[in-house]
ZADO-1210 file (C-alpha; in nm, 4 decimals, padded with zeros to 6 digits):
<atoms>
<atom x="-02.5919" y="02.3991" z="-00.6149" code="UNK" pos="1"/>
<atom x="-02.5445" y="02.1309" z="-00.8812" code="UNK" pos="2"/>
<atom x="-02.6916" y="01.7920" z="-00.7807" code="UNK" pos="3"/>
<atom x="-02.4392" y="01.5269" z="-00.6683" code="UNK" pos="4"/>
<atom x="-02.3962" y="01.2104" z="-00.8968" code="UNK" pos="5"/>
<atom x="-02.4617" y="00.8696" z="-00.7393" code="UNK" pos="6"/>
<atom x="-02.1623" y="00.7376" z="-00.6267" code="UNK" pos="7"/>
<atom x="-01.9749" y="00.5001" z="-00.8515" code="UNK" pos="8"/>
<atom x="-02.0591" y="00.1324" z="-00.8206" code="UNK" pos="9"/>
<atom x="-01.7235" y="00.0426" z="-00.8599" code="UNK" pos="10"/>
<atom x="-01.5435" y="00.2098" z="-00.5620" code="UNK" pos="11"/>
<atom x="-01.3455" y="-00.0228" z="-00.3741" code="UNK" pos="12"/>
<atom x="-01.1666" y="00.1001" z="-00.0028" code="UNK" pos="13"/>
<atom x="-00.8274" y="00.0796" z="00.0734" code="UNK" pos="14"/>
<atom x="-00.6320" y="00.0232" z="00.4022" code="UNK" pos="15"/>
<atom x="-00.6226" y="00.3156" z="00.6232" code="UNK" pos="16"/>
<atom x="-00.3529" y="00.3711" z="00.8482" code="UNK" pos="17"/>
<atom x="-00.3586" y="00.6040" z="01.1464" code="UNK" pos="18"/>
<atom x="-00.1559" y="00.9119" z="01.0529" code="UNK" pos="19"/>
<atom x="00.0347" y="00.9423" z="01.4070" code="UNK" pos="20"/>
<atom x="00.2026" y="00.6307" z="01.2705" code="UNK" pos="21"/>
<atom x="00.5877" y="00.6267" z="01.2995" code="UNK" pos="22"/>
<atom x="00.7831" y="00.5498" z="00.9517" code="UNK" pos="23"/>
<atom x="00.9072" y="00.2474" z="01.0460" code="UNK" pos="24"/>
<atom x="00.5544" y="00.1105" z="01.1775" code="UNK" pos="25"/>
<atom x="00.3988" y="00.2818" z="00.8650" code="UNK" pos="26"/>
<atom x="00.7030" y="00.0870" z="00.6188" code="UNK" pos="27"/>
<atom x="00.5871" y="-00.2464" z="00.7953" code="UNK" pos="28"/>
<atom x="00.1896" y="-00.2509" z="00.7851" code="UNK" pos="29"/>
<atom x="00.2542" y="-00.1296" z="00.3731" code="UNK" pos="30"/>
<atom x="00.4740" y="-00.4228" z="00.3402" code="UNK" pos="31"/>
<atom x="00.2322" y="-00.6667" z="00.5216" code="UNK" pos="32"/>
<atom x="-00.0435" y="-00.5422" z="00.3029" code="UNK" pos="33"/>
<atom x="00.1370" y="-00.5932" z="-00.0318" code="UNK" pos="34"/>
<atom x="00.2738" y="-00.9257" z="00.0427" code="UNK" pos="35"/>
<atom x="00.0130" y="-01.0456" z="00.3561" code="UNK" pos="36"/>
<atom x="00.1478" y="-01.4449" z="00.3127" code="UNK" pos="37"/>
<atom x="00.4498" y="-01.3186" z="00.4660" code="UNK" pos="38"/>
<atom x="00.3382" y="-01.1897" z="00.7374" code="UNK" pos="39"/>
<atom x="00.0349" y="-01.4123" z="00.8023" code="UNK" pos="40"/>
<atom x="00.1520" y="-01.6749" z="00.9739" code="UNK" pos="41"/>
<atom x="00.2800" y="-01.4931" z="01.2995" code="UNK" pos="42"/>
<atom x="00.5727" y="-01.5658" z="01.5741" code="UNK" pos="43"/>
<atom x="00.6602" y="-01.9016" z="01.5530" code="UNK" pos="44"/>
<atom x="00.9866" y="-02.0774" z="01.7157" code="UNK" pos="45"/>
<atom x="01.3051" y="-01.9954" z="01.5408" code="UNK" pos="46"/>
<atom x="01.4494" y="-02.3342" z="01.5049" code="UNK" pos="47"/>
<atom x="01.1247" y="-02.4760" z="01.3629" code="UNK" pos="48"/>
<atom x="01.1151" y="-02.1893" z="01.0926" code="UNK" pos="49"/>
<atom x="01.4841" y="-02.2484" z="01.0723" code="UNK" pos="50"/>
<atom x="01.5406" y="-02.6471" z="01.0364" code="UNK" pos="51"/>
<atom x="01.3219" y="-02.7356" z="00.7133" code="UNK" pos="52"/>
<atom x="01.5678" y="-02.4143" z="00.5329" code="UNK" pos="53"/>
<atom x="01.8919" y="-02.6592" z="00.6133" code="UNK" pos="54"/>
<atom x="01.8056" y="-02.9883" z="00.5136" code="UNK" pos="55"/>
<atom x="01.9453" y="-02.9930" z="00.1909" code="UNK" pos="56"/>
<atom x="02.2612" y="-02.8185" z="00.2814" code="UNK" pos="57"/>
<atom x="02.3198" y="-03.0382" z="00.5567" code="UNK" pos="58"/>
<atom x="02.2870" y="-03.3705" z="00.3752" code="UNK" pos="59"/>
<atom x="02.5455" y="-03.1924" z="00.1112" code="UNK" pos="60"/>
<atom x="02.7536" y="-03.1402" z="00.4135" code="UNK" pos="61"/>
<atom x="02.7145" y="-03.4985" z="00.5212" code="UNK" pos="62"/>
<atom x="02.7478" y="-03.6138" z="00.1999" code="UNK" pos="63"/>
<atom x="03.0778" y="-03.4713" z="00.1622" code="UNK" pos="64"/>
<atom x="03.2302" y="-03.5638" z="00.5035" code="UNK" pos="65"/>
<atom x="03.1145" y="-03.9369" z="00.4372" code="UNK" pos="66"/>
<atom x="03.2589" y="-03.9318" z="00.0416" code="UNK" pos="67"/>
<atom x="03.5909" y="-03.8254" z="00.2848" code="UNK" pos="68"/>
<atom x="03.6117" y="-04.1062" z="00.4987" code="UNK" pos="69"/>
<atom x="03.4908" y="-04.3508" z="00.2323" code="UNK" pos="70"/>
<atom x="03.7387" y="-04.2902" z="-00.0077" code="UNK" pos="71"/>
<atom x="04.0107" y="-04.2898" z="00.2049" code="UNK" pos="72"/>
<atom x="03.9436" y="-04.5980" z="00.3459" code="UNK" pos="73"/>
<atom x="03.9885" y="-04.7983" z="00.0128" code="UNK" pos="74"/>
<atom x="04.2697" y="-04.8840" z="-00.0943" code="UNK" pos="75"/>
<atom x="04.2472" y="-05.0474" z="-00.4419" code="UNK" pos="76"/>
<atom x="04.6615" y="-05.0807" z="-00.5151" code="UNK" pos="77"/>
<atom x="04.9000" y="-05.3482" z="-00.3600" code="UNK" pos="78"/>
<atom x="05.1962" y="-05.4111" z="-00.5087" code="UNK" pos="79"/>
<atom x="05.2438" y="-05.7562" z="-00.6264" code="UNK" pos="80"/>
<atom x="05.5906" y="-05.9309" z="-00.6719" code="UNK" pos="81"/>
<atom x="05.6167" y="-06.0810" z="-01.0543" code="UNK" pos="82"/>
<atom x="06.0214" y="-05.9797" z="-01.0788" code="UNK" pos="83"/>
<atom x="05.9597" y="-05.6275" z="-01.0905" code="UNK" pos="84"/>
<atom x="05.6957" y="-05.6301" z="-01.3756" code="UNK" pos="85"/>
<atom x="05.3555" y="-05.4808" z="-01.3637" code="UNK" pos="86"/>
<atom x="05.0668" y="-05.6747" z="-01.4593" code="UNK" pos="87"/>
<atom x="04.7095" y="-05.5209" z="-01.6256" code="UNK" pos="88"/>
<atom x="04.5777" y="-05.6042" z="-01.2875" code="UNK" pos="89"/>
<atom x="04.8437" y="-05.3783" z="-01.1069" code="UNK" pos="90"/>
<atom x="04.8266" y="-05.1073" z="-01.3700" code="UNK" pos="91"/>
<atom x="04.4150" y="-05.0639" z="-01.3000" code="UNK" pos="92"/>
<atom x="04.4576" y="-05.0846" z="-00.9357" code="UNK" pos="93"/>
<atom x="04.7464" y="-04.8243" z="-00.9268" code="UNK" pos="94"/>
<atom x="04.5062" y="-04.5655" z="-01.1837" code="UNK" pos="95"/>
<atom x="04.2054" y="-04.6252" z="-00.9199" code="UNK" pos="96"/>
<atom x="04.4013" y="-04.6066" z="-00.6401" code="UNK" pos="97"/>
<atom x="04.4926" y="-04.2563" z="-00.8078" code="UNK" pos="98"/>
<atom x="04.1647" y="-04.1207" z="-00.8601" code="UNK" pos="99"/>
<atom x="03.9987" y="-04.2112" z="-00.5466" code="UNK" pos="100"/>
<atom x="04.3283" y="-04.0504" z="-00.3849" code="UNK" pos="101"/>
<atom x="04.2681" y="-03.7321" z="-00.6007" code="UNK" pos="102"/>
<atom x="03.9175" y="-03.7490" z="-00.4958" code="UNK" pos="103"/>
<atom x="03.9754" y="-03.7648" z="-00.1010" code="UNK" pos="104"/>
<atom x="04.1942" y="-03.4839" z="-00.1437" code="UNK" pos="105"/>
<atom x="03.8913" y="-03.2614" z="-00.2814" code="UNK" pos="106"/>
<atom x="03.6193" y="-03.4073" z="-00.0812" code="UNK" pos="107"/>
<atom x="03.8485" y="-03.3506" z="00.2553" code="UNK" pos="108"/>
<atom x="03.9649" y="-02.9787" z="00.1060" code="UNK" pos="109"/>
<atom x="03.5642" y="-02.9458" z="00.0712" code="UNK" pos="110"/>
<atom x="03.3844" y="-03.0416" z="00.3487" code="UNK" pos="111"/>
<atom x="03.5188" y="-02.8049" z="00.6058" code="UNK" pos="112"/>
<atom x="03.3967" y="-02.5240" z="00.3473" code="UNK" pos="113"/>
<atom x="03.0693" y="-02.6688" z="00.3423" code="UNK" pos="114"/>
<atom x="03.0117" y="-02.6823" z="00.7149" code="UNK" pos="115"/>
<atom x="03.1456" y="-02.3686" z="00.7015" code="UNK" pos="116"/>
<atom x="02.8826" y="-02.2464" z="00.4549" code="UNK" pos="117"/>
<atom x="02.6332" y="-02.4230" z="00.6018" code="UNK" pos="118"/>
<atom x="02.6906" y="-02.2868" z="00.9703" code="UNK" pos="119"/>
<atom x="02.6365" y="-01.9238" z="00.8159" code="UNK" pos="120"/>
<atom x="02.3316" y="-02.0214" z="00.6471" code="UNK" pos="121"/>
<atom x="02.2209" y="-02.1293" z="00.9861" code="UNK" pos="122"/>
<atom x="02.2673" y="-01.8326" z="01.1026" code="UNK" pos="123"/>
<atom x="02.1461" y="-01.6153" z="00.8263" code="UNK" pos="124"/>
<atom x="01.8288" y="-01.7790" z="00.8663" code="UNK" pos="125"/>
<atom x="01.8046" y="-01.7953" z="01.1818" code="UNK" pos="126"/>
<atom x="01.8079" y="-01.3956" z="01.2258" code="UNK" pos="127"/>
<atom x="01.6155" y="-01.4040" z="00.9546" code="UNK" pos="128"/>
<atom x="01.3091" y="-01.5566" z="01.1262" code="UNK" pos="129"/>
<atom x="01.4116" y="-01.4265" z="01.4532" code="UNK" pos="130"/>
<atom x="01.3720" y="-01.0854" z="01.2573" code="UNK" pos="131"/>
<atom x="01.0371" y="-01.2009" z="01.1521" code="UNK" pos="132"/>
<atom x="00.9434" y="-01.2752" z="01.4653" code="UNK" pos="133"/>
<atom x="01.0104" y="-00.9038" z="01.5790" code="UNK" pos="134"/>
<atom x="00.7563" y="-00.8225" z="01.2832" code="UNK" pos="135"/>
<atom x="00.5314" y="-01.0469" z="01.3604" code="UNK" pos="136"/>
<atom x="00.5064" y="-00.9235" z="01.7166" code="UNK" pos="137"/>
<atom x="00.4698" y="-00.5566" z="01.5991" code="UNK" pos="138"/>
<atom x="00.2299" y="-00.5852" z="01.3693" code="UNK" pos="139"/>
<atom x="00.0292" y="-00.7702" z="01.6501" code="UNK" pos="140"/>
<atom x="00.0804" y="-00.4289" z="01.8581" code="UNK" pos="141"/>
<atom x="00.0122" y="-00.2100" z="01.5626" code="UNK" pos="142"/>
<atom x="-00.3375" y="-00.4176" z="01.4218" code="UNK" pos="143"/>
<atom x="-00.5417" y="-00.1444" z="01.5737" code="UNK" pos="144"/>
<atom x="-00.3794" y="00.1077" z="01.4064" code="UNK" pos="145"/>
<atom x="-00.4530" y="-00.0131" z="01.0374" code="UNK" pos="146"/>
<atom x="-00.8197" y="-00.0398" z="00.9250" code="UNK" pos="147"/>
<atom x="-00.8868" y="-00.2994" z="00.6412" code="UNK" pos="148"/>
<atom x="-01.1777" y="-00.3553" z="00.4168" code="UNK" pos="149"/>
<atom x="-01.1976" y="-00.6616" z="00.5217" code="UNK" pos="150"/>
<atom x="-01.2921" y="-00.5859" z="00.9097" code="UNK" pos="151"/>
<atom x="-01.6045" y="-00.3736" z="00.7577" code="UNK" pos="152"/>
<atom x="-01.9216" y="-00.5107" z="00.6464" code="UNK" pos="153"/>
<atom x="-02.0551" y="-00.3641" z="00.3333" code="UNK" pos="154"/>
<atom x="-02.2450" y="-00.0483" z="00.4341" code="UNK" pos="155"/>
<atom x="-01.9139" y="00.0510" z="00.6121" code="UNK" pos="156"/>
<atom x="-01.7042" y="-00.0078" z="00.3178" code="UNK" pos="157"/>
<atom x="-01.9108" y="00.1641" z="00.0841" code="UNK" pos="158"/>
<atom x="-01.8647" y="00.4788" z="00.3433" code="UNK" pos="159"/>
<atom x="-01.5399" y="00.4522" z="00.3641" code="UNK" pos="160"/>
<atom x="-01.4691" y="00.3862" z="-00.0788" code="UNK" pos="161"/>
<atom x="-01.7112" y="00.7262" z="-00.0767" code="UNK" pos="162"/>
<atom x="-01.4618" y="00.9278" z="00.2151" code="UNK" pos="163"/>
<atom x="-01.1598" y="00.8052" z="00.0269" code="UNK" pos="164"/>
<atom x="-01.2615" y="00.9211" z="-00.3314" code="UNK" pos="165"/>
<atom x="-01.3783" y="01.3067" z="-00.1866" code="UNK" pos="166"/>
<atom x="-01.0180" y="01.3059" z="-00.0377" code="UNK" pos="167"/>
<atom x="-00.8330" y="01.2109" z="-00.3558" code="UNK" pos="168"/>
<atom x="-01.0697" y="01.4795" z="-00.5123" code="UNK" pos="169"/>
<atom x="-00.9147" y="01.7233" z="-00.2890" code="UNK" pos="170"/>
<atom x="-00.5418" y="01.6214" z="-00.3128" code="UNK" pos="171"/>
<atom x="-00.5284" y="01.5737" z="-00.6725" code="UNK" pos="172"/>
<atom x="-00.6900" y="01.8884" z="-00.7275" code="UNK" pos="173"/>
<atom x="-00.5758" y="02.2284" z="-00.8835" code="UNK" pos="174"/>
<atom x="-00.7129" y="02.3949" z="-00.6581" code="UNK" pos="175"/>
<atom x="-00.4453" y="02.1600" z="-00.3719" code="UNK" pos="176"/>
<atom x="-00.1676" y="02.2064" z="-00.6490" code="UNK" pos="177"/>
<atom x="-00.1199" y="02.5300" z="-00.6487" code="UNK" pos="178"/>
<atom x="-00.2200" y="02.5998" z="-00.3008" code="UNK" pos="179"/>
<atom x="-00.5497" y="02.8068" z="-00.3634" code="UNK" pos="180"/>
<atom x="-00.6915" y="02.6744" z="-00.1156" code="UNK" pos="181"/>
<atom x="-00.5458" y="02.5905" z="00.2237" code="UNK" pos="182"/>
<atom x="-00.2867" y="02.3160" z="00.1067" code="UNK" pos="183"/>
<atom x="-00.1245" y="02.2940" z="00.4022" code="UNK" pos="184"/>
<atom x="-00.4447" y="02.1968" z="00.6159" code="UNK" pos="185"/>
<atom x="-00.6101" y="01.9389" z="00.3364" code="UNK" pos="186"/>
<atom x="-00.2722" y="01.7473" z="00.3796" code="UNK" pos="187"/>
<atom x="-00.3053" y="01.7349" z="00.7895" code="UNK" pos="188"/>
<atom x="-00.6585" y="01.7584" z="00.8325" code="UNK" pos="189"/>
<atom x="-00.7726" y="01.5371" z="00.5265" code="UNK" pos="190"/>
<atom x="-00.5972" y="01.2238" z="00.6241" code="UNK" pos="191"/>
<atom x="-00.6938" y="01.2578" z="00.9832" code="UNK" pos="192"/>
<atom x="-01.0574" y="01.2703" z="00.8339" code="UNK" pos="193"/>
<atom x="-01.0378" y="00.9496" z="00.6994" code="UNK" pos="194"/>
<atom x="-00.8424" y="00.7827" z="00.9994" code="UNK" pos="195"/>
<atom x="-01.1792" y="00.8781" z="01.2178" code="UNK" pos="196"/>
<atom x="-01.4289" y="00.7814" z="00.9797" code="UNK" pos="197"/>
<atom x="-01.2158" y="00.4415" z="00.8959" code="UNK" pos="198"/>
<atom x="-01.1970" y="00.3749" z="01.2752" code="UNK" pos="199"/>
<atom x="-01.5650" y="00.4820" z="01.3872" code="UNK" pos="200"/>
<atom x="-01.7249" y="00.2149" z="01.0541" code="UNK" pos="201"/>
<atom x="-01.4829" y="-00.0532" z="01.2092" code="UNK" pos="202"/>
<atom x="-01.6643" y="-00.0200" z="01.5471" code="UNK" pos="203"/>
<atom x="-01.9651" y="-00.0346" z="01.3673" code="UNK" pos="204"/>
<atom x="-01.8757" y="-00.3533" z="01.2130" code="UNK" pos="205"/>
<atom x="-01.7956" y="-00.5012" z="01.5259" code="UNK" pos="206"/>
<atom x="-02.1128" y="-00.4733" z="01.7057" code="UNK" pos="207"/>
<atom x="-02.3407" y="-00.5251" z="01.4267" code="UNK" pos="208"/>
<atom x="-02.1647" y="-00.8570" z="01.3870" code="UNK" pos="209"/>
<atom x="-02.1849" y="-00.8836" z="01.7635" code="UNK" pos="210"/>
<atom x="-02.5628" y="-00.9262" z="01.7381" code="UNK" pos="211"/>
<atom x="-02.7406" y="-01.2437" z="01.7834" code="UNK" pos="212"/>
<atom x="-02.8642" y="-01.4238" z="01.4689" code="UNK" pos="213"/>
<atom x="-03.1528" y="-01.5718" z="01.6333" code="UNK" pos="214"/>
<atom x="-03.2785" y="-01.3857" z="01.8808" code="UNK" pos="215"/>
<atom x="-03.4541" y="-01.5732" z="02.1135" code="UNK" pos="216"/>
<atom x="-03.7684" y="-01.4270" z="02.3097" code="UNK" pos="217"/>
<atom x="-04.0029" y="-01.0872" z="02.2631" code="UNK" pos="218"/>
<atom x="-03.7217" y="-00.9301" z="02.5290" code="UNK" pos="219"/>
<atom x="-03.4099" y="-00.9955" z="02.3572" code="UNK" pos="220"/>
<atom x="-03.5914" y="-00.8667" z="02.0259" code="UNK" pos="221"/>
<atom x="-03.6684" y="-00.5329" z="02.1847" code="UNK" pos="222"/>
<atom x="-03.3631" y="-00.4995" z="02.3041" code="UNK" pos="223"/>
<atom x="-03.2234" y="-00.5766" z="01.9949" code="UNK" pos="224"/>
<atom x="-03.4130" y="-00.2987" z="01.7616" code="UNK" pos="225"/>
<atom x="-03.3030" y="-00.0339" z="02.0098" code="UNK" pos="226"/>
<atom x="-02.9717" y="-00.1023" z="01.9366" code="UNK" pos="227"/>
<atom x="-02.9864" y="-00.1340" z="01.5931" code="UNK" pos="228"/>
<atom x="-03.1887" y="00.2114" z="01.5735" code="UNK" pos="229"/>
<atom x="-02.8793" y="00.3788" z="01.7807" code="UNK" pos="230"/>
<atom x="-02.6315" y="00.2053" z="01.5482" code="UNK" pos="231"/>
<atom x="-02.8277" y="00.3537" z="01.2367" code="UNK" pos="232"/>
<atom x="-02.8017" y="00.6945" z="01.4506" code="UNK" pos="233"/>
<atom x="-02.4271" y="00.6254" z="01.4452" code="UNK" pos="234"/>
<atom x="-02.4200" y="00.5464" z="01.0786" code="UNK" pos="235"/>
<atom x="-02.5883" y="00.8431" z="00.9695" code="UNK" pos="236"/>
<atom x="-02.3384" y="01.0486" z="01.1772" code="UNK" pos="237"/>
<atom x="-02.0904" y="00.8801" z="01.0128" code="UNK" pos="238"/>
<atom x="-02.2467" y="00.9461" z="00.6877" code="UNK" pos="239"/>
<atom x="-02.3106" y="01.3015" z="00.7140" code="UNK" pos="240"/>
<atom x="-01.9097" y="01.3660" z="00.7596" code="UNK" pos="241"/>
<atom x="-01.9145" y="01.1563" z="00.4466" code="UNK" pos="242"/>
<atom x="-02.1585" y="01.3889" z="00.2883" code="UNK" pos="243"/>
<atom x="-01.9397" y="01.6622" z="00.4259" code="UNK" pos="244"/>
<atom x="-01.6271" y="01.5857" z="00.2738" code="UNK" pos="245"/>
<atom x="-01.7699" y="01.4962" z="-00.0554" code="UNK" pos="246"/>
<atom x="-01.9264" y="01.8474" z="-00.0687" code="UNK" pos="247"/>
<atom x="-01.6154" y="02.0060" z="-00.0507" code="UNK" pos="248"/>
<atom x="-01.4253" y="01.7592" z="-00.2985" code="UNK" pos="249"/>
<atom x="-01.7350" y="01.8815" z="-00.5659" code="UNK" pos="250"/>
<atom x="-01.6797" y="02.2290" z="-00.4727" code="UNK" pos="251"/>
<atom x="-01.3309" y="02.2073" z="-00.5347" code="UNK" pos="252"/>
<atom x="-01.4019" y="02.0318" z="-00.8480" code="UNK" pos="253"/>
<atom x="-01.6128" y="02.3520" z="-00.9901" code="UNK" pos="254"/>
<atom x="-01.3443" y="02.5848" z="-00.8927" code="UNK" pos="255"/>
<atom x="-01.0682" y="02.2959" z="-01.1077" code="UNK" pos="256"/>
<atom x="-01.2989" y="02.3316" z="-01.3484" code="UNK" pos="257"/>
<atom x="-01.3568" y="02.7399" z="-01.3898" code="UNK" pos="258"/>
<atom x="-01.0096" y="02.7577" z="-01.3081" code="UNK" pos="259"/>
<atom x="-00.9506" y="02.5474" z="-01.6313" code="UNK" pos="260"/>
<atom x="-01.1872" y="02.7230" z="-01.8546" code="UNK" pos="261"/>
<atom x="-01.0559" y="03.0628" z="-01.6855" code="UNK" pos="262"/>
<atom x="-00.6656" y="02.9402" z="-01.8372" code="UNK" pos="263"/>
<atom x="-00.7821" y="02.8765" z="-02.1282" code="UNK" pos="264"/>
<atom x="-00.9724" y="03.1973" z="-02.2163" code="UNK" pos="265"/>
<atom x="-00.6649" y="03.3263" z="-02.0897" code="UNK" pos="266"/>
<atom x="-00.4797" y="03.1807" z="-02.3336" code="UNK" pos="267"/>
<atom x="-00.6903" y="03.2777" z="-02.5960" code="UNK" pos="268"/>
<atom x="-00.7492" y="03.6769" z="-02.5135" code="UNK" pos="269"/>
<atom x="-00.3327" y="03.6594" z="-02.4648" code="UNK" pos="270"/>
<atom x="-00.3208" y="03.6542" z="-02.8677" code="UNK" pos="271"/>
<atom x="-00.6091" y="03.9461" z="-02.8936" code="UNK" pos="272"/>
<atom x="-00.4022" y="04.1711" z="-02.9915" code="UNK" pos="273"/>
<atom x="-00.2988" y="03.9264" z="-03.3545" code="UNK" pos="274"/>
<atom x="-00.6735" y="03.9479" z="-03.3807" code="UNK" pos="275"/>
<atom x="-00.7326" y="04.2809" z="-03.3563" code="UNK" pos="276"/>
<atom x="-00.4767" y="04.3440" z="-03.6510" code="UNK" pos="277"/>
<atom x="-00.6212" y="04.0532" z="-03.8302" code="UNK" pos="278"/>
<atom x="-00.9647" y="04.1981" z="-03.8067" code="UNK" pos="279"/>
<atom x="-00.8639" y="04.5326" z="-03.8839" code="UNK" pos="280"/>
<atom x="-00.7315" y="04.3952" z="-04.2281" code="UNK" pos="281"/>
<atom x="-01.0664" y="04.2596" z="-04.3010" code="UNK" pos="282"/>
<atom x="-01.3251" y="04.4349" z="-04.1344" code="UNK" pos="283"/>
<atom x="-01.4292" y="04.7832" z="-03.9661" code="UNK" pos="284"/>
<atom x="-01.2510" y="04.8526" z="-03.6530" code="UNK" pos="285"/>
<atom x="-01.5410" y="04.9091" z="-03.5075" code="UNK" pos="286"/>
<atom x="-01.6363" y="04.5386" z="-03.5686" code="UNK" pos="287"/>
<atom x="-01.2763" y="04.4305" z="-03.4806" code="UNK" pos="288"/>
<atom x="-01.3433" y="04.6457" z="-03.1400" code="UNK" pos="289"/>
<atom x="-01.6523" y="04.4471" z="-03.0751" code="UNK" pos="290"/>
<atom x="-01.5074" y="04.1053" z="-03.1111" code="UNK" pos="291"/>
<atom x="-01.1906" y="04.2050" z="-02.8591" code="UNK" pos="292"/>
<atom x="-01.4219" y="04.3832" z="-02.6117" code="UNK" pos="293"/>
<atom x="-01.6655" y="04.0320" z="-02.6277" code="UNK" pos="294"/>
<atom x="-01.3614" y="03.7986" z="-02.5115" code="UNK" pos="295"/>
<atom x="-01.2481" y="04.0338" z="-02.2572" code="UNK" pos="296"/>
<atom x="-01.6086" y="03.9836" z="-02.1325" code="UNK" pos="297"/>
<atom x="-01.6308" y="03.6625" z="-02.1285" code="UNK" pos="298"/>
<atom x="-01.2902" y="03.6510" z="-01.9630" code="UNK" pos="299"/>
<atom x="-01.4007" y="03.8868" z="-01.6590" code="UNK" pos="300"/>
<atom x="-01.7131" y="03.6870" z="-01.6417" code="UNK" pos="301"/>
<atom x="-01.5302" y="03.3492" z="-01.5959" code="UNK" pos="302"/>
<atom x="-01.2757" y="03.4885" z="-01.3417" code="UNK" pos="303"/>
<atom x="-01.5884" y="03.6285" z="-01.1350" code="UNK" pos="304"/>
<atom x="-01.7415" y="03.1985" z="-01.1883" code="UNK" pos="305"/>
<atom x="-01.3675" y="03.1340" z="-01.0652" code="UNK" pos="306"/>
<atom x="-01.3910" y="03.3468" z="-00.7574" code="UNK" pos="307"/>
<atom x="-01.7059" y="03.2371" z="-00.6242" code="UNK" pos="308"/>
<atom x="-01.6356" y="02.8944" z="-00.6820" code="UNK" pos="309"/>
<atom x="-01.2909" y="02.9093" z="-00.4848" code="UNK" pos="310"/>
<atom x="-01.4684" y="03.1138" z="-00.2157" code="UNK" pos="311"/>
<atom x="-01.7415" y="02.7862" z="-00.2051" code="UNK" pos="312"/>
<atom x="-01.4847" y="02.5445" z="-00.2342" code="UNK" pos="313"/>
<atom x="-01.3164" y="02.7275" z="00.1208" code="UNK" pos="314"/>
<atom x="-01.6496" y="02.7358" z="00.3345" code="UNK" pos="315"/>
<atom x="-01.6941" y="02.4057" z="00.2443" code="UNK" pos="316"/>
<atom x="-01.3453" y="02.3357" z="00.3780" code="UNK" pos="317"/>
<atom x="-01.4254" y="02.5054" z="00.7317" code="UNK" pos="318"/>
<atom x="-01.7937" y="02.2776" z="00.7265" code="UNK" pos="319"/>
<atom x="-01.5614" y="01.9518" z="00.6224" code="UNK" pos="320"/>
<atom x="-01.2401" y="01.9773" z="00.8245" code="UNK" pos="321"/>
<atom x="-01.3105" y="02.1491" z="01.1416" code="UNK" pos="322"/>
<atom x="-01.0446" y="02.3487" z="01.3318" code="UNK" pos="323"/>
<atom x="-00.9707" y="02.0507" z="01.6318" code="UNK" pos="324"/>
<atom x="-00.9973" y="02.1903" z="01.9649" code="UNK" pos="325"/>
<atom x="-00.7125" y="02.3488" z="02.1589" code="UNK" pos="326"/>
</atoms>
């Protein structure tokens, strides 16, 4: 068997989700991983994350109910007696008189639509963070079910970068395409693959980081290498299913990849006969006989590569995605 390449030093993890998820509970961890600000700062009290929103449209509304009362208050025009004749003064008094009527007739038209508007942003926001709230308590119910590079340390999230490129291996594959192999069981038994290795290097995480920094005493440092021995027993467990699944992502990359050269031989021995009458123009038959006879060859020879490849590809399946118990 070909030699595996190193793995790339460039593979980052993703967030794994457990696959039993519901829709809805799946919908809500995606959108708390794309925008995590949103979500990160948990239930809090709905008037708190409410009152800061209405400030500003509650001083407008203010604002407008005072500009109301003020400007109906004034009263800028008295008619003076000077035989019937208006003076400047009256004229200037009558015209302000005039506009600060017009004006309390639009601020007391408006006001009653801005408290108005402003009582339905109230409550707009308010069921918006009461909303939030319902998020914020699910996602505290669902943070078990969501495994995050973050929560690994960095032999675990090398593992699990090395589990998830095997599976995309697999899934992107010809071979998955076109259901040569068992397509139906790489998209049930693949992602449930990944959910126990994701879950089994978060554990892993957590009690290595439970250890003591500074041991204290021959006794506690005893103690302390048999547990790390039967973590490293753990990890290699873990990394053998690893191993496992990126076997069968390289098999199934040597079957893409006969399966590939097998099309395009294919393709090429489809225009044989052309080349028989080209070569029968220009050369013996005998010769032209030769050259057909060579690609047909070469054809059978790559669909036998093909075969055995597809047939690796499937034990390796049955080694990396055991049947579960009934």
């Amino acid at each position: 068997m070909k030699k595996k390449p190193p793995p790339s030093p460039h593979l980052a993890a993703v967030a794994v989700m457990d696959p039993d998820l519901a829709g809805k509970d799946r919908d809500l961890l995606e959108r708390a991983e794309r925008h995590p600000r949103s979500y990160s700062e948990g239930e809090m009290s709905v008037w708190w994350a409410t009152a800061p929103r209405l400030v500003r449209p509650g001083a407008g509304v203010i604002g407008l109910a005072g500009g109301a009362w003020v400007t109906g208050e004034f009263e800028w025009y008295t008619p003076s007696a000077h035989d019937g004749q208006a003076t400047a003064s009256d004229l200037i008094s009558r015209t302000m008189q005039d506009v600060f009527d017009g004006l309390h007739s639009a601020l007391t038209f408006a006001w009653p639509l801005g408290a108005g508007a402003f009582v339905l942003a109230a409550t707009l926001y308010a069921t918006d963070a009461a909303a939030r709230n319902k998020s914020a308590r699910r996602l505290a119910e669902l943070k078990d079910r969501c495994v995050r590079p973050a929560e690994l340390n960095d032999d675990a999230r090398t593992l699990l970068a090395r589990a998830q490129q095997a599976k995309k291996a697999v899934l992107t594959s010809a071979m998955h395409r076109f259901d040569l192999i068992d397509r139906q069981r790489n998209e049930v038994s693949l992602p449930r693959q990944e959910w126990g290795i994701a879950e089994a290097l978060r554990e892993y995480t957590r009690l290595v980081k439970a250890e003591p920094s500074n041991p204290k005493g021959g006794k506690v440092a005893a103690l302390l290498d048999t547990r790390r021995r039967a973590l490293r027993a753990s990890l290699d467990g873990i990394t053998r299913r690893v191993n496992a699944l990126e076997s069968y992502a390289e098999q199934v990359t040597q079957a893409d990849d006969h399966y590939r050269e097998l099309q395009q031989i294919q393709a090429l021995t489809d225009g044989s006969g052309d080349v028989l009458d080209f070569l029968a123009r220009t050369a013996r038959d005998d010769l032209a006989v030769a050259e057909i006879e060579g690609m047909t060859g070469e054809a059978a020879a790559v669909a036998d590569a093909f075969t055995t490849a597809l047939e690796s590809a499937k034990e390796a399946a049955v080694i990396a995605l055991p049947t579960p118990a009934a």
